[in-house]
mmCIF file of the N, C-alpha and C atoms, coordinates in Angstrom:
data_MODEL
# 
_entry.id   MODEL 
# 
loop_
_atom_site.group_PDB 
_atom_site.id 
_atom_site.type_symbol 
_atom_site.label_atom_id 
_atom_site.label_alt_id 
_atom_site.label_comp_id 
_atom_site.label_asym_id 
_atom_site.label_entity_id 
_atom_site.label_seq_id 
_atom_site.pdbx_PDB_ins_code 
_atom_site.Cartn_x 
_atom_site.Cartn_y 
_atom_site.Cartn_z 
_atom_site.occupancy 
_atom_site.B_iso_or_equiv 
_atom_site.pdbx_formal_charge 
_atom_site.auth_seq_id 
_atom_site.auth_comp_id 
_atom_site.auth_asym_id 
_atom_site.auth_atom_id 
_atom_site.pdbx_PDB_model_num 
ATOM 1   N N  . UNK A 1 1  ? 7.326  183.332 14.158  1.00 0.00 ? 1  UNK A N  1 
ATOM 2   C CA . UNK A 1 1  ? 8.612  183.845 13.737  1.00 0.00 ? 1  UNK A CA 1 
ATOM 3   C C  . UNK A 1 1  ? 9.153  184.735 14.860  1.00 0.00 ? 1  UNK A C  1 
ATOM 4   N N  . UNK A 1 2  ? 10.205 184.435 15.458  1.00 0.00 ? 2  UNK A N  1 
ATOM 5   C CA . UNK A 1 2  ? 10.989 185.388 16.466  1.00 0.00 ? 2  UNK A CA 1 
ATOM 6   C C  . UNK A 1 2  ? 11.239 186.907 15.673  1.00 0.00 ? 2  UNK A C  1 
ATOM 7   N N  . UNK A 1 3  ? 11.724 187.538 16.698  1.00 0.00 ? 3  UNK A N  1 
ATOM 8   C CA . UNK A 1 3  ? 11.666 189.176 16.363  1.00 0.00 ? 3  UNK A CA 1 
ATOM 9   C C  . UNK A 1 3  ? 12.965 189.378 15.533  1.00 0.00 ? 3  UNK A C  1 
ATOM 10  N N  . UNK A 1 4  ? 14.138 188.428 15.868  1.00 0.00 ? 4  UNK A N  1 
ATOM 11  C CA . UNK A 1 4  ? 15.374 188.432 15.246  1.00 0.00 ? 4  UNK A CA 1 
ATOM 12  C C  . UNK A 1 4  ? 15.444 188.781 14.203  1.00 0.00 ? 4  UNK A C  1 
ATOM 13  N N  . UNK A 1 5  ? 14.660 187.357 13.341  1.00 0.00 ? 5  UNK A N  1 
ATOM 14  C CA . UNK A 1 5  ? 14.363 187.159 12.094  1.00 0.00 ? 5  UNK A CA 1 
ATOM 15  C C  . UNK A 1 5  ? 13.261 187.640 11.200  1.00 0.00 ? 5  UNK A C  1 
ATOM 16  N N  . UNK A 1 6  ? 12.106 188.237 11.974  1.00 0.00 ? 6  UNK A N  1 
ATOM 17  C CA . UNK A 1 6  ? 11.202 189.603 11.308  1.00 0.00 ? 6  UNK A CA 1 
ATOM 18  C C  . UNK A 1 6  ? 12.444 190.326 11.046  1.00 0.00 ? 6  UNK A C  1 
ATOM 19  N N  . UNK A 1 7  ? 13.657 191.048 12.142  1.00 0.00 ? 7  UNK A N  1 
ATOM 20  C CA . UNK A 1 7  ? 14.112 192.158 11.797  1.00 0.00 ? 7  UNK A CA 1 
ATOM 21  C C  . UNK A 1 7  ? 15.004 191.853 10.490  1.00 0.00 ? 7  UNK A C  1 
ATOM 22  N N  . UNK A 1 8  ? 15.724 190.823 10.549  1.00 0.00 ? 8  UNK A N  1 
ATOM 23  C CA . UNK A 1 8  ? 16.440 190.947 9.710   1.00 0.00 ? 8  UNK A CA 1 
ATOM 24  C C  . UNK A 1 8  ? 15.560 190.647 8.357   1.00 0.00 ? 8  UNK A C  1 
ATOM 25  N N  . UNK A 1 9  ? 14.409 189.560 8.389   1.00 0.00 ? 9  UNK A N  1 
ATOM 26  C CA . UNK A 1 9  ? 13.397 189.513 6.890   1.00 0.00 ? 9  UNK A CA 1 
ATOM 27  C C  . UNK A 1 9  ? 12.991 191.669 6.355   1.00 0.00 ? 9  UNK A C  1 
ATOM 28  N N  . UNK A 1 10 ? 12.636 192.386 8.087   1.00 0.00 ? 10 UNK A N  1 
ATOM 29  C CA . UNK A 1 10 ? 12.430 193.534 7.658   1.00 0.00 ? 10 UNK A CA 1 
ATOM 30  C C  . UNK A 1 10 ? 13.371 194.380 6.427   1.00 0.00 ? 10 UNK A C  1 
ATOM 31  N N  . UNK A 1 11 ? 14.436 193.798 7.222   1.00 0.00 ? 11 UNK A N  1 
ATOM 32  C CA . UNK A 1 11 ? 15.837 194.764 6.756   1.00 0.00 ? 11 UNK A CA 1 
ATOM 33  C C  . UNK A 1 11 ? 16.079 194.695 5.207   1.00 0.00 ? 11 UNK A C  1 
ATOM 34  N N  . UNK A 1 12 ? 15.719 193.256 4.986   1.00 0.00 ? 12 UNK A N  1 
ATOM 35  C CA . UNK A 1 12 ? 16.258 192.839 3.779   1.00 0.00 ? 12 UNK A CA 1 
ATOM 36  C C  . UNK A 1 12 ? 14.928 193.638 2.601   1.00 0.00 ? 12 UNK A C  1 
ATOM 37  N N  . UNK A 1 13 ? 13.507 193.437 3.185   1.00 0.00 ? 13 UNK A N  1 
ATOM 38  C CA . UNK A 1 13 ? 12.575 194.036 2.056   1.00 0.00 ? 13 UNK A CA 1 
ATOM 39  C C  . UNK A 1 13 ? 13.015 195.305 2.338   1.00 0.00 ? 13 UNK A C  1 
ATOM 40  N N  . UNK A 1 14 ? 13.056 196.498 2.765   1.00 0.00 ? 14 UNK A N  1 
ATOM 41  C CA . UNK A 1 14 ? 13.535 198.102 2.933   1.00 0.00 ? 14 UNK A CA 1 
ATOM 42  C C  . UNK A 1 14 ? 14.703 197.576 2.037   1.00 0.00 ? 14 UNK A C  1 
ATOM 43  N N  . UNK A 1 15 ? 16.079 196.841 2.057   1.00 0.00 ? 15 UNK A N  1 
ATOM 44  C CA . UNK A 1 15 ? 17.052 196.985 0.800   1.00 0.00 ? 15 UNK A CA 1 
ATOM 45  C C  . UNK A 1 15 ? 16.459 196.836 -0.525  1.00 0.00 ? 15 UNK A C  1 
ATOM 46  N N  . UNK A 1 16 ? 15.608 195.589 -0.649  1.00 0.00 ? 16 UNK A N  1 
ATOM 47  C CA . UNK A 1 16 ? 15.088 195.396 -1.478  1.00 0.00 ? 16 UNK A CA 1 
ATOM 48  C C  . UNK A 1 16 ? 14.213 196.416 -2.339  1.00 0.00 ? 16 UNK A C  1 
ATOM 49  N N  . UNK A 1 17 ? 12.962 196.532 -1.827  1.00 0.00 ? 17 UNK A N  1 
ATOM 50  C CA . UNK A 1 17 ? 12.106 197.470 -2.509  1.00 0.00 ? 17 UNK A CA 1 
ATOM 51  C C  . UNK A 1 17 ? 12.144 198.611 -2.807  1.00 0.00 ? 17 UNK A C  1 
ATOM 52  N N  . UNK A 1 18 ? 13.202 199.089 -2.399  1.00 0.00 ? 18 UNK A N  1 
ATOM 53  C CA . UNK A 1 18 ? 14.174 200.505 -3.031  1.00 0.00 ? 18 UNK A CA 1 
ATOM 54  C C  . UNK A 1 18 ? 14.630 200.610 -3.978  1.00 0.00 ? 18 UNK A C  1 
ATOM 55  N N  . UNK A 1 19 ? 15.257 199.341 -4.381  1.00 0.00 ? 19 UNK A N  1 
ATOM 56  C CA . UNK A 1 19 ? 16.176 199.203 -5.835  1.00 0.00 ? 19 UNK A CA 1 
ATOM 57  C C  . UNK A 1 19 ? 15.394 198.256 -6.968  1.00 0.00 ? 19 UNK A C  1 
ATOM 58  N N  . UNK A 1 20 ? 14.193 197.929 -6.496  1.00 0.00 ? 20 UNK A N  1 
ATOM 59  C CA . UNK A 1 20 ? 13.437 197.050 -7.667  1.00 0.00 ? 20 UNK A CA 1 
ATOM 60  C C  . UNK A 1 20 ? 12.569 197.754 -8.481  1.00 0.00 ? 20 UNK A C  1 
ATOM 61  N N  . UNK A 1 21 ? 12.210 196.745 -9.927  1.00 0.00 ? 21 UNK A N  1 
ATOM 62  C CA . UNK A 1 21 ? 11.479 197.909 -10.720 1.00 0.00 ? 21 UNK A CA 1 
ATOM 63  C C  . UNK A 1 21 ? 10.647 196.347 -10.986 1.00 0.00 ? 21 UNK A C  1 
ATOM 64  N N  . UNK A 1 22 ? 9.251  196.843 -11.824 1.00 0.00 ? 22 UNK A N  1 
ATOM 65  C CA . UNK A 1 22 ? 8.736  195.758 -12.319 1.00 0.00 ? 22 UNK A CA 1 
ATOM 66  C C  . UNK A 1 22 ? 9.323  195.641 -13.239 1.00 0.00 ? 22 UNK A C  1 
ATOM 67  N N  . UNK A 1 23 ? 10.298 195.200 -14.177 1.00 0.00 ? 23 UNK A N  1 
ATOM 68  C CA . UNK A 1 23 ? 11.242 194.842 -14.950 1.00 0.00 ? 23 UNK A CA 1 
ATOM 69  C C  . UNK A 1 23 ? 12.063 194.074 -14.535 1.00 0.00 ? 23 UNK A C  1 
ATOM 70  N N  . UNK A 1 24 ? 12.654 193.972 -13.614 1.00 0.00 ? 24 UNK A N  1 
ATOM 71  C CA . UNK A 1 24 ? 13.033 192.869 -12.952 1.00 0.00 ? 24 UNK A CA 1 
ATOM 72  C C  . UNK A 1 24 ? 12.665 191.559 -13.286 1.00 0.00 ? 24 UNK A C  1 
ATOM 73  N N  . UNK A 1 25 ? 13.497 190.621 -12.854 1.00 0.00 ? 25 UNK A N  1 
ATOM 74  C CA . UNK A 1 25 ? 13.310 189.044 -13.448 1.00 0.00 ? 25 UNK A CA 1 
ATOM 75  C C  . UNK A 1 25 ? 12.207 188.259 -12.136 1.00 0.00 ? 25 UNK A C  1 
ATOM 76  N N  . UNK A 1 26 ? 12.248 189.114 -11.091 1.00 0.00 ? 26 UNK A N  1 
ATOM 77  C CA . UNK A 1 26 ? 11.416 188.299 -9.445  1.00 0.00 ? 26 UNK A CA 1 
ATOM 78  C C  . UNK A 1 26 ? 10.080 189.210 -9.942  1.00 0.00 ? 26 UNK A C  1 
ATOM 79  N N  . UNK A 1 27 ? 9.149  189.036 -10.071 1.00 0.00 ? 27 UNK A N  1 
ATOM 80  C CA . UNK A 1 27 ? 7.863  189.241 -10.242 1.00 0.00 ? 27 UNK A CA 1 
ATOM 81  C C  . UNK A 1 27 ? 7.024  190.020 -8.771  1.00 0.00 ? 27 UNK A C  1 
ATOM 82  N N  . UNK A 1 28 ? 6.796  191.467 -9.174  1.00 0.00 ? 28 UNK A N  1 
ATOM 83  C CA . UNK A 1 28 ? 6.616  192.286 -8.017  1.00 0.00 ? 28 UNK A CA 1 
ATOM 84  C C  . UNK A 1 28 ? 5.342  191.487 -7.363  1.00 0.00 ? 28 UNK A C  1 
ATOM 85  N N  . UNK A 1 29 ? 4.788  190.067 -7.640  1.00 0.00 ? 29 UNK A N  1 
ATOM 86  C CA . UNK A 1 29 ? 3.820  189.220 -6.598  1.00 0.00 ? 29 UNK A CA 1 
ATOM 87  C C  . UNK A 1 29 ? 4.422  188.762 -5.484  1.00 0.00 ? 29 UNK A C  1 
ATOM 88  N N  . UNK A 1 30 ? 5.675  188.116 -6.094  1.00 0.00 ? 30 UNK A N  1 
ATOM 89  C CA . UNK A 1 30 ? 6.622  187.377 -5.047  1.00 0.00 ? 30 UNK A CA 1 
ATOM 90  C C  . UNK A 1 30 ? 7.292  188.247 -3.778  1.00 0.00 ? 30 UNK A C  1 
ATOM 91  N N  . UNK A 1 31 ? 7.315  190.004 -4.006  1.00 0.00 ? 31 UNK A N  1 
ATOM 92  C CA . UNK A 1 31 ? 7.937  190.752 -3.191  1.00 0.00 ? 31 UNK A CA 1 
ATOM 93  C C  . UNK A 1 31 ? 6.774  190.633 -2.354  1.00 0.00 ? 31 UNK A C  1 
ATOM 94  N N  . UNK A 1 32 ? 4.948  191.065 -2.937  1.00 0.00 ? 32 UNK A N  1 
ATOM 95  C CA . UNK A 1 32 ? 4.194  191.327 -2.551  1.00 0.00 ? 32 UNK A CA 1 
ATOM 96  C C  . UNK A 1 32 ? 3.864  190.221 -1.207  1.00 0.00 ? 32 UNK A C  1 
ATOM 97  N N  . UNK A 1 33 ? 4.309  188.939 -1.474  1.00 0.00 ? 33 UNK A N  1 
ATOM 98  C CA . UNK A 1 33 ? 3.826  187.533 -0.605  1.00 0.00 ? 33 UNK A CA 1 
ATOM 99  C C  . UNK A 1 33 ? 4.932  187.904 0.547   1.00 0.00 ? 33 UNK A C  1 
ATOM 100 N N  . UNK A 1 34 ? 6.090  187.922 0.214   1.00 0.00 ? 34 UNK A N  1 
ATOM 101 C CA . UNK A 1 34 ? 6.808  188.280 1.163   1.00 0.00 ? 34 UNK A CA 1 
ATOM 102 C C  . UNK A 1 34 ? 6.650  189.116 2.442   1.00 0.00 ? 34 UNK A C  1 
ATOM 103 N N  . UNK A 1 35 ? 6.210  190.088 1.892   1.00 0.00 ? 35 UNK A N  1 
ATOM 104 C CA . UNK A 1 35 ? 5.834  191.252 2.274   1.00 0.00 ? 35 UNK A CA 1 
ATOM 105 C C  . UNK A 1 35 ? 4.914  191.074 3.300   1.00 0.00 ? 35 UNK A C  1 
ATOM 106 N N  . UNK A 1 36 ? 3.590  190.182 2.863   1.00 0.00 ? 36 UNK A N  1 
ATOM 107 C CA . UNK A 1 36 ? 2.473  189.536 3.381   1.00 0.00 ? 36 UNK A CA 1 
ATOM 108 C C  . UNK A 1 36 ? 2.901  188.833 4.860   1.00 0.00 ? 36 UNK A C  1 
ATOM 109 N N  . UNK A 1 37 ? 4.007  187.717 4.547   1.00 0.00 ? 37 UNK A N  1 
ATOM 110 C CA . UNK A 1 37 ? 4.504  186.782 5.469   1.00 0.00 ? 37 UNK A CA 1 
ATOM 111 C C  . UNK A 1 37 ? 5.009  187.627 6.357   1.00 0.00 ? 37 UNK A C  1 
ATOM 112 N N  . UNK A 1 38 ? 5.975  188.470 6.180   1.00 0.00 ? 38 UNK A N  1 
ATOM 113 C CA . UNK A 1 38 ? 5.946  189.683 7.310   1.00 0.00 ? 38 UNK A CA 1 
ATOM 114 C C  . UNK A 1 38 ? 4.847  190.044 8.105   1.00 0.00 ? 38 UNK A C  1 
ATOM 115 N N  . UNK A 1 39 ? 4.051  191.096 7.250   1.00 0.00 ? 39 UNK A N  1 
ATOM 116 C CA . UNK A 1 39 ? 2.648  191.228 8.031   1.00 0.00 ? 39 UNK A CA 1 
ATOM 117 C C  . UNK A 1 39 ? 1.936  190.660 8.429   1.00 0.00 ? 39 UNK A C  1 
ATOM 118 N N  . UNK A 1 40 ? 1.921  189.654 8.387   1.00 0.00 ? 40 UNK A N  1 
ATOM 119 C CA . UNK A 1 40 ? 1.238  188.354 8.909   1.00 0.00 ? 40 UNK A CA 1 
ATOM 120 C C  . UNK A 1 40 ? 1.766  187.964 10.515  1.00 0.00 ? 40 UNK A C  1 
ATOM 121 N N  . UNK A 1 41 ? 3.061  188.255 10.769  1.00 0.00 ? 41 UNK A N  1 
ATOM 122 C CA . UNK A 1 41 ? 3.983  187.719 11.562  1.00 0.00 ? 41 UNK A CA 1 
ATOM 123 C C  . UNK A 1 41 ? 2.943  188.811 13.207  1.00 0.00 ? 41 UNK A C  1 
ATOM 124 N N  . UNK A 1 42 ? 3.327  188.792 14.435  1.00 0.00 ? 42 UNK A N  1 
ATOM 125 C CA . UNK A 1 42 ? 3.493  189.591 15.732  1.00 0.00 ? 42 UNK A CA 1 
ATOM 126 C C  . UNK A 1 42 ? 4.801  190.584 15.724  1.00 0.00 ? 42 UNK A C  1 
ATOM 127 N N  . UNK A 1 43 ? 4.252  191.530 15.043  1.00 0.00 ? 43 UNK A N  1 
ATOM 128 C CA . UNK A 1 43 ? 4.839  192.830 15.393  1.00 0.00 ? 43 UNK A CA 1 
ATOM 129 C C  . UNK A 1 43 ? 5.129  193.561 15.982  1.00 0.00 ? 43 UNK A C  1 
ATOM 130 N N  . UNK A 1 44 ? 6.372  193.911 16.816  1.00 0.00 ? 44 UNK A N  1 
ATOM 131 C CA . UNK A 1 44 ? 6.262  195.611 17.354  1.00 0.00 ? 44 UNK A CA 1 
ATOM 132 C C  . UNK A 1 44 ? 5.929  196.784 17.026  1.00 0.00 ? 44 UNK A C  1 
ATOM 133 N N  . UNK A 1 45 ? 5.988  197.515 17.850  1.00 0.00 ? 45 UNK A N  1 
ATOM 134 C CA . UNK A 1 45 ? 4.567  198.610 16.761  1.00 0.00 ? 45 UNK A CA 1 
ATOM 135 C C  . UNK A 1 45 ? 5.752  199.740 16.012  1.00 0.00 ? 45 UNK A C  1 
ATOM 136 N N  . UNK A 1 46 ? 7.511  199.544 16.568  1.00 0.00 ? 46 UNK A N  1 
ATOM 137 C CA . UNK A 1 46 ? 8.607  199.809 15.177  1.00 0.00 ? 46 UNK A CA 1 
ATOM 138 C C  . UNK A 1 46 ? 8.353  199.175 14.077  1.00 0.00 ? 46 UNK A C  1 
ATOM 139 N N  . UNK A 1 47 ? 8.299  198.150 14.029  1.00 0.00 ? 47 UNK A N  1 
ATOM 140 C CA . UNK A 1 47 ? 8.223  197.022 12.977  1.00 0.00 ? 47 UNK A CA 1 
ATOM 141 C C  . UNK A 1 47 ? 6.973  197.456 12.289  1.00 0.00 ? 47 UNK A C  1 
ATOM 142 N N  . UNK A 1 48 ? 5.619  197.844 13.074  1.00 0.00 ? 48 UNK A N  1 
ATOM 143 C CA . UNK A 1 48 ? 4.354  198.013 12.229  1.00 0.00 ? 48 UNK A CA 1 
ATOM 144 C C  . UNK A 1 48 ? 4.866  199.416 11.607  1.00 0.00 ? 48 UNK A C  1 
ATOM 145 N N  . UNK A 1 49 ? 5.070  200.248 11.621  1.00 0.00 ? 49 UNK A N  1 
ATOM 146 C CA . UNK A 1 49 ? 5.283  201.442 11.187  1.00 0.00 ? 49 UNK A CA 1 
ATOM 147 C C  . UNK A 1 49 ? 6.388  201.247 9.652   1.00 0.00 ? 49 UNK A C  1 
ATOM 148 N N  . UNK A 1 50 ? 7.407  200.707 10.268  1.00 0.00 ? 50 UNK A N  1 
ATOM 149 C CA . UNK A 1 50 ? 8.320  200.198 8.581   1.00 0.00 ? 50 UNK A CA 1 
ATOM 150 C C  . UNK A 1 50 ? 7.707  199.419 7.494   1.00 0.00 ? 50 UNK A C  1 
ATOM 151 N N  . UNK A 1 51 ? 7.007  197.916 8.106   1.00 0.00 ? 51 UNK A N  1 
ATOM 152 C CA . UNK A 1 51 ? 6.039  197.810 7.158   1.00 0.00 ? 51 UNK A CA 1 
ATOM 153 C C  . UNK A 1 51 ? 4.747  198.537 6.169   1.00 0.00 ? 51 UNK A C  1 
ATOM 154 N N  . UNK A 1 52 ? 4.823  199.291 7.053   1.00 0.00 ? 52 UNK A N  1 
ATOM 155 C CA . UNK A 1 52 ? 3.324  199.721 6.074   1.00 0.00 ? 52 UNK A CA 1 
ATOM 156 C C  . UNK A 1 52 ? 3.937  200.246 5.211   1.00 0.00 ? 52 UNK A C  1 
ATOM 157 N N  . UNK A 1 53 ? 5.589  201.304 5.368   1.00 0.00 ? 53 UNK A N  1 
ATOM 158 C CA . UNK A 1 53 ? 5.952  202.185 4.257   1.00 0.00 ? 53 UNK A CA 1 
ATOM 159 C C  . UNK A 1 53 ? 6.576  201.346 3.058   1.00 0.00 ? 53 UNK A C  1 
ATOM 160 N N  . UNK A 1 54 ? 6.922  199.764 3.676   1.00 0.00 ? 54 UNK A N  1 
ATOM 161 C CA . UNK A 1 54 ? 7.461  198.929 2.994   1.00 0.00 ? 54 UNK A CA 1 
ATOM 162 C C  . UNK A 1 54 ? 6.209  198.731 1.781   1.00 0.00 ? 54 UNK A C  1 
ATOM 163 N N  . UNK A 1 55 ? 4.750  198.688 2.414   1.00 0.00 ? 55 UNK A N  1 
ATOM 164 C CA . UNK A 1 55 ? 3.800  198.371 2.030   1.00 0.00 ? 55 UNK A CA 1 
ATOM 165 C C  . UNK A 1 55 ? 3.568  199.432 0.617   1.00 0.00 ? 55 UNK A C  1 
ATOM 166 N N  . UNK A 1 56 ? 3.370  200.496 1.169   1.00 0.00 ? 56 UNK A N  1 
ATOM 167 C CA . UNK A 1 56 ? 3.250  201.961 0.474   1.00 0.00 ? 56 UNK A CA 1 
ATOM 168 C C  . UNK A 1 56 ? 4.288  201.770 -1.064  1.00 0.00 ? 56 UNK A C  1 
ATOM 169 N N  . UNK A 1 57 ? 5.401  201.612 -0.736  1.00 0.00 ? 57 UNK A N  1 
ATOM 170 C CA . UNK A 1 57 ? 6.439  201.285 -1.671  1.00 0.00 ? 57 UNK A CA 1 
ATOM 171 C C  . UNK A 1 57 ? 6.225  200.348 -2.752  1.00 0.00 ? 57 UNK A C  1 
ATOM 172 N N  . UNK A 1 58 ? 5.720  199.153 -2.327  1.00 0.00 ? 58 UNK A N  1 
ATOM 173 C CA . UNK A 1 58 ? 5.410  198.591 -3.119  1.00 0.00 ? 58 UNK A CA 1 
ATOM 174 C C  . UNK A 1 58 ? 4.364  198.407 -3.843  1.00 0.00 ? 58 UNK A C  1 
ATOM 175 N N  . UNK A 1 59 ? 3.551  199.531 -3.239  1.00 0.00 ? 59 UNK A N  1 
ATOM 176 C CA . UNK A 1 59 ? 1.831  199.472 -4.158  1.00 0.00 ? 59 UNK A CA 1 
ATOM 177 C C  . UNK A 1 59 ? 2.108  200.643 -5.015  1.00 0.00 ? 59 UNK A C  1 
ATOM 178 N N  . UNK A 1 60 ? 3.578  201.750 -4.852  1.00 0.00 ? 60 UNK A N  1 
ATOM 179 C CA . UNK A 1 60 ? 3.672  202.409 -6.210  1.00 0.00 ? 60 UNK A CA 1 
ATOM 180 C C  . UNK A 1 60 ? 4.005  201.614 -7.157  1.00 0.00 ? 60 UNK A C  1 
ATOM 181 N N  . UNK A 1 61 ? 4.883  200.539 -6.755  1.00 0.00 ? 61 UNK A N  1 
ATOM 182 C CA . UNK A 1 61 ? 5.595  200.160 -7.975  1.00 0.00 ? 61 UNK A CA 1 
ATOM 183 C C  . UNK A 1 61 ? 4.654  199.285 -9.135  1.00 0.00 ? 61 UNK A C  1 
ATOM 184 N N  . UNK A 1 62 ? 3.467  198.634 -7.794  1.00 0.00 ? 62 UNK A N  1 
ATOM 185 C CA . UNK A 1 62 ? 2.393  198.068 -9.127  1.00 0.00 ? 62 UNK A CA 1 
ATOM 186 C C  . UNK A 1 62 ? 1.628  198.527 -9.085  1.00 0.00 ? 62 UNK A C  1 
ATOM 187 N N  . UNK A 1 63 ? 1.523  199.788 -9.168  1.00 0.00 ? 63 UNK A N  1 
ATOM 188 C CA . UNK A 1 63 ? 0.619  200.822 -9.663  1.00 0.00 ? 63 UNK A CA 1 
ATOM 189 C C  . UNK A 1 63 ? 1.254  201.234 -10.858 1.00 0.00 ? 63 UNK A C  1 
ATOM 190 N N  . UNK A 1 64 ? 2.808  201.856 -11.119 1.00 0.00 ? 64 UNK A N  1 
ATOM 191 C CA . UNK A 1 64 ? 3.296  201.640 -12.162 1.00 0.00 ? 64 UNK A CA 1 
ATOM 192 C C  . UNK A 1 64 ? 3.232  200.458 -13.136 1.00 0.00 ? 64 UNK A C  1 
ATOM 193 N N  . UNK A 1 65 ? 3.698  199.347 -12.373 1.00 0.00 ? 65 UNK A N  1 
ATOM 194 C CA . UNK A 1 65 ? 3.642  198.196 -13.351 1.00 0.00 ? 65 UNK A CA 1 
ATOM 195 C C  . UNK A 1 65 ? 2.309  198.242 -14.377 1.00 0.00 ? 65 UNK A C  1 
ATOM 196 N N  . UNK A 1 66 ? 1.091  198.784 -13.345 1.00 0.00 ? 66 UNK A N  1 
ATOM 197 C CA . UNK A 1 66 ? -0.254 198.781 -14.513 1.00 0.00 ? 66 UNK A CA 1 
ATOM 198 C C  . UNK A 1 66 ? -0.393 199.513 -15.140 1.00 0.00 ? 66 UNK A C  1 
ATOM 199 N N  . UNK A 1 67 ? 0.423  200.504 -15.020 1.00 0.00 ? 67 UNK A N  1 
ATOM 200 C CA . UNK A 1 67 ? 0.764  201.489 -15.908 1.00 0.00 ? 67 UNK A CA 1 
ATOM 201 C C  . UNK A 1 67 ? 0.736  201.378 -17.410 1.00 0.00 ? 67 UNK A C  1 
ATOM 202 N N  . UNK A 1 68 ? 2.473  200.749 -17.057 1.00 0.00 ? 68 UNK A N  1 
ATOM 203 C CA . UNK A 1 68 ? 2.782  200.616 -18.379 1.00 0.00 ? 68 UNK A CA 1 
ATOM 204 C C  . UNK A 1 68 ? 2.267  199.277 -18.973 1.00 0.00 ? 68 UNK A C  1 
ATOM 205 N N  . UNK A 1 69 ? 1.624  198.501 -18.217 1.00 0.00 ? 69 UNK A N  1 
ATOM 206 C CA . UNK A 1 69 ? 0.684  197.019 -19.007 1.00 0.00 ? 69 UNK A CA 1 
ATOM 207 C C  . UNK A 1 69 ? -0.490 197.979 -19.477 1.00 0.00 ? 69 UNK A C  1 
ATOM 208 N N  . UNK A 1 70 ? -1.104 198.673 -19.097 1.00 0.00 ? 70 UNK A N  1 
ATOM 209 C CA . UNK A 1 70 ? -1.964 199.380 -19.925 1.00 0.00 ? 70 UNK A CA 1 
ATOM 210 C C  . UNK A 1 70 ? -2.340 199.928 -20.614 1.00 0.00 ? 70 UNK A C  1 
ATOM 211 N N  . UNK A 1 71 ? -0.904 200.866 -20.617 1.00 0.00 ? 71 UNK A N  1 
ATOM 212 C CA . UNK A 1 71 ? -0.403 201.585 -21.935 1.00 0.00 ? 71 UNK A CA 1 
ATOM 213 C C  . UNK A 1 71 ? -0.033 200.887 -23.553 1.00 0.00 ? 71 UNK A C  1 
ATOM 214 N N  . UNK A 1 72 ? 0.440  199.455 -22.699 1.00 0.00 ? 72 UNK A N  1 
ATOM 215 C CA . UNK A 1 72 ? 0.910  198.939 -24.152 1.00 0.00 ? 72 UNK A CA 1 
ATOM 216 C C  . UNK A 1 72 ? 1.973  198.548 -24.351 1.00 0.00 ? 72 UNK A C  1 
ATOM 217 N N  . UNK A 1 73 ? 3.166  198.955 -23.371 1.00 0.00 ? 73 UNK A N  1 
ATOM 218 C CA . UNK A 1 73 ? 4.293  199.522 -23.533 1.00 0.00 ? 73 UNK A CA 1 
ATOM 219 C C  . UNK A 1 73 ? 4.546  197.737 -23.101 1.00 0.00 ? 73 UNK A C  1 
ATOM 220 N N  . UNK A 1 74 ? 5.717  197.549 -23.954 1.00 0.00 ? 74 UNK A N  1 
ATOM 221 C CA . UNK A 1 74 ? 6.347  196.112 -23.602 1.00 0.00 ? 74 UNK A CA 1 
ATOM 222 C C  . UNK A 1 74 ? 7.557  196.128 -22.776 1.00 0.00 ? 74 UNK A C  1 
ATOM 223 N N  . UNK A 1 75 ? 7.900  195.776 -21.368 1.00 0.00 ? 75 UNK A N  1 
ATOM 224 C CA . UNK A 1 75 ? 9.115  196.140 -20.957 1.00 0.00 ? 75 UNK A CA 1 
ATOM 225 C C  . UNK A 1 75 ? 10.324 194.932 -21.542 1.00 0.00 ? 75 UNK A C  1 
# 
């Protein structure tokens, strides 16, 4: 994958994973794979640094998600 299109795949998860909840209809796995295919990619070490927080971000949100699956709570 060229650097172009990491940046702009970057750009789009940072919009993304800001405004998503596990309630959502896209299933926080599918952000998670995404996410993956990024990290997966040859990085600059800008690019390594946004990912990980991209990373960080999204392991609160399914950390929440098990939250409330554990609790009981039906969203």
């Amino acid at each position: 994958m060229n650097h172009h299109q990491l940046e702009k795949d970057i750009l789009h998860l940072e919009h993304v994973i800001t405004r998503i909840s596990a309630a959502d209809g896209i299933p926080l796995s599918y952000w998670r794979n995404r996410l993956k295919s990024v990290s997966d990619a040859a990085l600059v070490p800008s690019m390594v640094s946004r990912v990980r927080r991209l990373h960080v971000a999204l392991s609160v949100l399914e950390a929440r998600e098990r939250l409330v699956l554990a609790s009981g709570n039906v969203r």
